[in-house]
C-alpha positions in Angstrom: 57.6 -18.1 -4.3 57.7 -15.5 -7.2 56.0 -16.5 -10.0 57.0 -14.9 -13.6 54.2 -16.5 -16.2 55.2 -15.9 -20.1 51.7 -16.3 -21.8 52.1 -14.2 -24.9 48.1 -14.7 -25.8 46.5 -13.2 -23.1 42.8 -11.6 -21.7 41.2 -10.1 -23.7 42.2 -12.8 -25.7 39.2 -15.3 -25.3 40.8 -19.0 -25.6 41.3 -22.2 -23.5 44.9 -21.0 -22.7 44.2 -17.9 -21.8 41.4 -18.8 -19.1 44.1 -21.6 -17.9 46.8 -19.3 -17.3 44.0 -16.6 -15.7 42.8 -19.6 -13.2 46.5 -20.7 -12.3 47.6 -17.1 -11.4 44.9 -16.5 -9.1 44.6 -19.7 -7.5 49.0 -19.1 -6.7 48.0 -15.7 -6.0 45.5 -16.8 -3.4 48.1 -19.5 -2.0 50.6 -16.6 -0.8 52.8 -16.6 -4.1 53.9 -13.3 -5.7 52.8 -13.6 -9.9 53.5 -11.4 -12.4 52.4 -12.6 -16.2 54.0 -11.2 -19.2 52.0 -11.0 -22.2 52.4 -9.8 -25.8 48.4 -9.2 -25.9 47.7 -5.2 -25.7 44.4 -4.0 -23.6 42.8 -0.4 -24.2 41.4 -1.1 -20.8 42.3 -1.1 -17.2 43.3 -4.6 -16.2 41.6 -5.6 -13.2 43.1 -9.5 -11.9 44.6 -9.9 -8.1 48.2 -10.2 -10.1 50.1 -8.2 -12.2 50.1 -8.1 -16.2 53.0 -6.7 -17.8 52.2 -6.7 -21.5 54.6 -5.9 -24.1 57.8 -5.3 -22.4 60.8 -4.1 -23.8 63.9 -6.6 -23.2 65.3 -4.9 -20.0 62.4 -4.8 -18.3 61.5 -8.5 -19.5 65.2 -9.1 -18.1 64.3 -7.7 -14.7 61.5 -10.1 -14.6 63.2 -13.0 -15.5 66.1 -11.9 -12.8 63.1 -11.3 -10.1 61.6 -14.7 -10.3 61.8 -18.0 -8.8 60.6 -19.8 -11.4 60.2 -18.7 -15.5 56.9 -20.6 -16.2 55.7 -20.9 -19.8 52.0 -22.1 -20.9 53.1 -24.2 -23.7 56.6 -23.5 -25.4 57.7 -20.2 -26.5 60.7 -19.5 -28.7 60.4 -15.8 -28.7 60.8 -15.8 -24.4 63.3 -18.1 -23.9 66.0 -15.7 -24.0 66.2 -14.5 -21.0 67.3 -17.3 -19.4 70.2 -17.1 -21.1 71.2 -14.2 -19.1 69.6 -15.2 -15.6 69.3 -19.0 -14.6 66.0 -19.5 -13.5 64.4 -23.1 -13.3 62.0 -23.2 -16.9 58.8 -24.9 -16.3 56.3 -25.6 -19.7 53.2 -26.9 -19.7 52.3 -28.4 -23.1 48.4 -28.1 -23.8 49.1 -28.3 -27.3 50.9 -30.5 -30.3 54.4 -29.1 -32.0 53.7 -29.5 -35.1 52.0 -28.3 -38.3 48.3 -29.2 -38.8 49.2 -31.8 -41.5 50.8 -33.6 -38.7 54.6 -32.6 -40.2 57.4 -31.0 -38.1 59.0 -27.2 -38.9 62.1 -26.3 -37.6 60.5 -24.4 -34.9 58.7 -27.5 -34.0 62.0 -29.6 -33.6 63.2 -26.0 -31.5 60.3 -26.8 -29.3 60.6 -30.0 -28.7 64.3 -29.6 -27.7 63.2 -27.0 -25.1 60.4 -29.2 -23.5 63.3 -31.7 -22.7 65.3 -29.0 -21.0 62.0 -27.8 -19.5 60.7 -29.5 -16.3 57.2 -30.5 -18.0 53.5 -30.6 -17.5 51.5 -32.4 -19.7 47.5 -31.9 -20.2 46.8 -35.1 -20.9 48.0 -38.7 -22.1 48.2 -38.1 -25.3 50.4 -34.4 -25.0 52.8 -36.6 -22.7 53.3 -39.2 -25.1 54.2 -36.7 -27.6 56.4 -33.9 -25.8 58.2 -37.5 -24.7 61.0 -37.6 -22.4 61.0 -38.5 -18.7 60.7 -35.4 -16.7 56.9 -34.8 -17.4 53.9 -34.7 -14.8 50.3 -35.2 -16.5 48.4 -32.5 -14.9 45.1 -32.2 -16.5 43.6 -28.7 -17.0 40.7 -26.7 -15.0 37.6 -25.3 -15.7 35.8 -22.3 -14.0 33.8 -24.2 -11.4 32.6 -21.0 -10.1 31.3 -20.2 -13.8 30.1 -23.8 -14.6 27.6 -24.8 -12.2 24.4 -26.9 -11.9 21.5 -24.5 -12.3 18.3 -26.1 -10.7 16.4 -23.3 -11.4 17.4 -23.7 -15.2 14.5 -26.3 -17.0 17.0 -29.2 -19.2 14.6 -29.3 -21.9 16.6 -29.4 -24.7 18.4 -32.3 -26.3 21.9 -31.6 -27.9 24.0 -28.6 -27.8 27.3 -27.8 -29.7 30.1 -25.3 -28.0 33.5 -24.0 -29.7 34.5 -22.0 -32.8 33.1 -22.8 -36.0 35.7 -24.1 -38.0 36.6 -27.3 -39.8 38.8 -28.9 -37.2 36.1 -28.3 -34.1 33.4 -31.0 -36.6 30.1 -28.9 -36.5 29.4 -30.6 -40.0 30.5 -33.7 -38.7 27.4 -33.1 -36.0 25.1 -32.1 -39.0 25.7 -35.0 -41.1 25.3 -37.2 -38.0 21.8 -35.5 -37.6 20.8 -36.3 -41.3 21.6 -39.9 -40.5 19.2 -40.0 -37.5 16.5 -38.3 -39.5 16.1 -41.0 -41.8 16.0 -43.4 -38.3 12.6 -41.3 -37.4 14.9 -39.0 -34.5 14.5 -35.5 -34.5 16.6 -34.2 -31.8 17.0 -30.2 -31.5 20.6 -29.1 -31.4 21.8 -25.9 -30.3 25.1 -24.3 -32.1 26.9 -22.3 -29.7 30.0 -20.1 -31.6 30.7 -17.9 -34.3 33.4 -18.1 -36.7 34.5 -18.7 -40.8 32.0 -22.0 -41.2 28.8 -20.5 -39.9 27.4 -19.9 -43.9 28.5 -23.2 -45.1 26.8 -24.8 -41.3 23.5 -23.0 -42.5 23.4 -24.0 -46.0 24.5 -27.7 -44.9 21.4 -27.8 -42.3 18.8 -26.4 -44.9 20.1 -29.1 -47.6 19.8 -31.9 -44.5 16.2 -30.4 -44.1 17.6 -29.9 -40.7 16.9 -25.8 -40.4 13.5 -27.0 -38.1 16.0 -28.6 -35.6 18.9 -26.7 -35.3 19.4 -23.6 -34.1 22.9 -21.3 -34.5 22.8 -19.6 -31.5 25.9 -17.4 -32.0 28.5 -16.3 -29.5 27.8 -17.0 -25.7 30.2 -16.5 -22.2 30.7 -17.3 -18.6 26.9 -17.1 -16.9 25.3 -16.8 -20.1 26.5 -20.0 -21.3 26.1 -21.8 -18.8 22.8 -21.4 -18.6 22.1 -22.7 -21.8 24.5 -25.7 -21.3 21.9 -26.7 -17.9 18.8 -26.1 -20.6 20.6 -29.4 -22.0 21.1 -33.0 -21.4 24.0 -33.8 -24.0 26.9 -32.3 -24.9 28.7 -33.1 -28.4 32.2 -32.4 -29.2 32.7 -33.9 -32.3 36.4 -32.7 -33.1 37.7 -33.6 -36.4 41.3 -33.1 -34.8 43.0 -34.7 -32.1 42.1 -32.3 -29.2 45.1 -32.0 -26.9 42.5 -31.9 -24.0 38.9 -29.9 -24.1 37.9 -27.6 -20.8 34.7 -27.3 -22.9 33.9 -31.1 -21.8 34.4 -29.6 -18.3 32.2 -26.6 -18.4 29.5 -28.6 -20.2 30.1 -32.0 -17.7 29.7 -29.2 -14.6 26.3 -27.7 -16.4 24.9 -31.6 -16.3 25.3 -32.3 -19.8 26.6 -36.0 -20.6 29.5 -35.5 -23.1 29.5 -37.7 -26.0 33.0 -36.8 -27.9 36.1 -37.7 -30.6 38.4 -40.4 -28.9 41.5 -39.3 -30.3 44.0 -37.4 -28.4 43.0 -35.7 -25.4 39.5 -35.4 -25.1 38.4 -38.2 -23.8 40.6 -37.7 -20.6 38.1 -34.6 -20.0 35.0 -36.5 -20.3 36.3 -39.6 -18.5 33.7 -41.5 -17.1 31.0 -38.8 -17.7 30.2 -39.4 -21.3 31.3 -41.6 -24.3 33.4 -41.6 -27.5 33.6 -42.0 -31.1 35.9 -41.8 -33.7 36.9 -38.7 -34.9 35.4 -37.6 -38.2 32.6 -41.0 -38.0 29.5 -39.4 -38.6 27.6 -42.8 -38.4 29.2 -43.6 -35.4 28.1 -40.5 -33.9 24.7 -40.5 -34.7 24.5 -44.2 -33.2 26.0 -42.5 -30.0 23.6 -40.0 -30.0 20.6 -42.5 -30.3 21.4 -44.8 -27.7 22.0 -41.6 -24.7 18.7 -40.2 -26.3 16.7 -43.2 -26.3 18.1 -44.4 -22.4 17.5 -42.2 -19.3 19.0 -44.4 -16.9 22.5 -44.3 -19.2 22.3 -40.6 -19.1 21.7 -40.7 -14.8 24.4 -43.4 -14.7 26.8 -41.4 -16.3 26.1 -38.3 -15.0 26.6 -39.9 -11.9 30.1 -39.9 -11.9 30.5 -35.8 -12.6 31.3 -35.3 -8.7 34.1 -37.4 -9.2 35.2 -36.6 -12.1 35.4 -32.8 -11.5 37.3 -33.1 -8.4 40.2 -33.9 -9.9 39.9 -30.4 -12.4 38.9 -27.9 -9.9 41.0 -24.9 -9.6 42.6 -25.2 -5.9 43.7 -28.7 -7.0 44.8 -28.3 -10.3 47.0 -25.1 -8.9 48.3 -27.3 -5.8 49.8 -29.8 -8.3 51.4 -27.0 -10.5 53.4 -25.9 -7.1 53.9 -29.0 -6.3 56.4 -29.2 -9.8 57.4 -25.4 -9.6 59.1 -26.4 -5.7 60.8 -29.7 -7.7 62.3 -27.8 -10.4 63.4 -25.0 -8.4 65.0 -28.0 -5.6 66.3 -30.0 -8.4 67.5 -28.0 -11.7 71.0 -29.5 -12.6 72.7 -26.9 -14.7 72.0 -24.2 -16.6 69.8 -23.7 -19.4 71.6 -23.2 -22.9 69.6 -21.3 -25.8 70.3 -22.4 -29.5 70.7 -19.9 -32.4 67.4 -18.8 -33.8 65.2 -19.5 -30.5 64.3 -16.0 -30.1 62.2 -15.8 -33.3 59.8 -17.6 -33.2 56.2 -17.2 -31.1 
């Protein structure tokens, strides 16, 4: 099968995406398939991956692609790449990691655009809640994977620390939620330490919030960490907390920190609590009080944390990269079997990202 993958974010682009799309390529690399990914990312460096990476192409050679595929895959919709299949039919296969719409919840025009597309699109959803809002029939919930040769247990790592925070900081990802929660446990008597993994726009107002908490003794902001450096600090842990403000369409960080032997306590709304399944437990998003009482009752029962961790085996199975790939063929071979006409652009589709 040949493979064309339109991922217009792209490595060195660091992102959940762009390690989904670099794990899917190799893994159908490594099953016999030819892949070649367009991206719009540039690189001053060699690229190194078992697959091609044809970034920025001009429209004829983006058209010989297109007419050199089997299958036109897309890593969530994107207007600006659709048009070449307005020249050469080629079965269109999305998968939607992420919401179409505006942050306030409200829909642009290029959100309606994109939502017309995922219908004409044979679909993969990440999770539940993505499915139930691309909508329409033709959709297979195939939830993401995580570097499982990355994110491993490290028995030669000590888990001595308590709580440990991963992601960007920046409203939506709740770092302040995570703060406040910690003020509330003070006043209970529990002192917890907390690690802040990231870097981003929030960090000054995370420090000043933790020195007016009285917190600046418990917490420490870590800054940016990757791949085997991070994952030995997740194994220094035992809980994980991803206390999203947003509804998170999925959350491979629940994964990596699930594989490390962290016990996830997370938001409930939207997608997250399909990654930490059985391996953790949730709150609602934004409940700082319902957090801390979350955190309490892991902290203050072993057995819970064991239990729980118990089912990680399991649970990761169903996210590793061989299987996660497998089920992507799987729909690749029933859209190119089964497409029933051809696919129709609408004014305007090439515009957009």
């Amino acid at each position: 099968m040949k493979i064309l993958i339109y991922s217009p974010a792209f490595y060195p682009s660091v992102g959940g995406l762009e390690t989904l799309v670099s794990i899917l390529a190799a893994e159908f690399g490594a099953n016999g398939h030819e892949v070649r990914i367009v991206s719009q990312t540039a690189n001053d460096q060699p690229d190194h991956f078992p697959f091609e990476v044809i970034r920025h192409p001009g429209p004829l050679k983006l058209l010989d692609l297109t007419r050199w595929c089997d299958v036109y895959f897309q890593a969530n919709i994107s207007l600006r790449g659709l048009w070449p299949l307005t020249v050469f039919n080629r079965p269109l296969v999305a998968s939607h990691n992420n919401w179409y719409q505006r942050a306030d919840g409200r829909r642009g025009w290029q959100d309606h655009l994109k939502h017309y597309y995922s219908r004409k699109a044979t679909g993969i959803a990440v999770s539940d809640a993505v499915a139930e809002h691309v909508g329409g029939t033709d959709t297979t919930i195939i939830p993401n994977a995580y570097r499982a040769d990355m994110f491993r247990l490290m028995p030669q790592v000590r888990r001595n620390r308590d709580l440990v925070f991963v992601g960007r900081l920046v409203s939506d990802k709740g770092a302040d939620v995570l703060l406040d929660a910690l003020g509330l446990l003070k006043t209970r008597g529990l002192t917890p330490q907390l690690t802040i993994v990231g870097d981003g726009p929030e960090m000054s107002a995370l420090r000043s919030q933790a020195l007016n908490l009285k917190l600046d003794g418990q917490v420490e902001f870590a800054g940016v960490k990757r791949e085997e450096e991070l994952a030995a600090v997740l194994n220094a842990h035992r809980i994980m907390v991803v206390p999203s403000r947003w509804r998170e369409p999925f959350g491979i960080v629940a994964l990596e920190g699930i594989a490390c032997g962290c016990v996830v306590v997370g938001s409930e709304g939207g997608g997250l609590k399909d990654a930490i399944g059985p391996c953790g437990v949730t709150v609602p998003n934004g409940d700082a009080a319902a957090l801390a009482d979350a955190i309490a009752g892991l902290l203050a029962d072993d057995r819970k944390l064991e239990s729980l961790r118990g089912h990680a085996q399991t649970h990761l199975a169903l996210h590793q990269p061989a299987a996660v790939a497998q089920a992507y063929l799987q729909v690749f071979e029933k859209a190119i079997h089964h497409r029933d006409g051809d696919f129709i652009a609408q004014p305007g589709a090439a515009i957009d990202s």
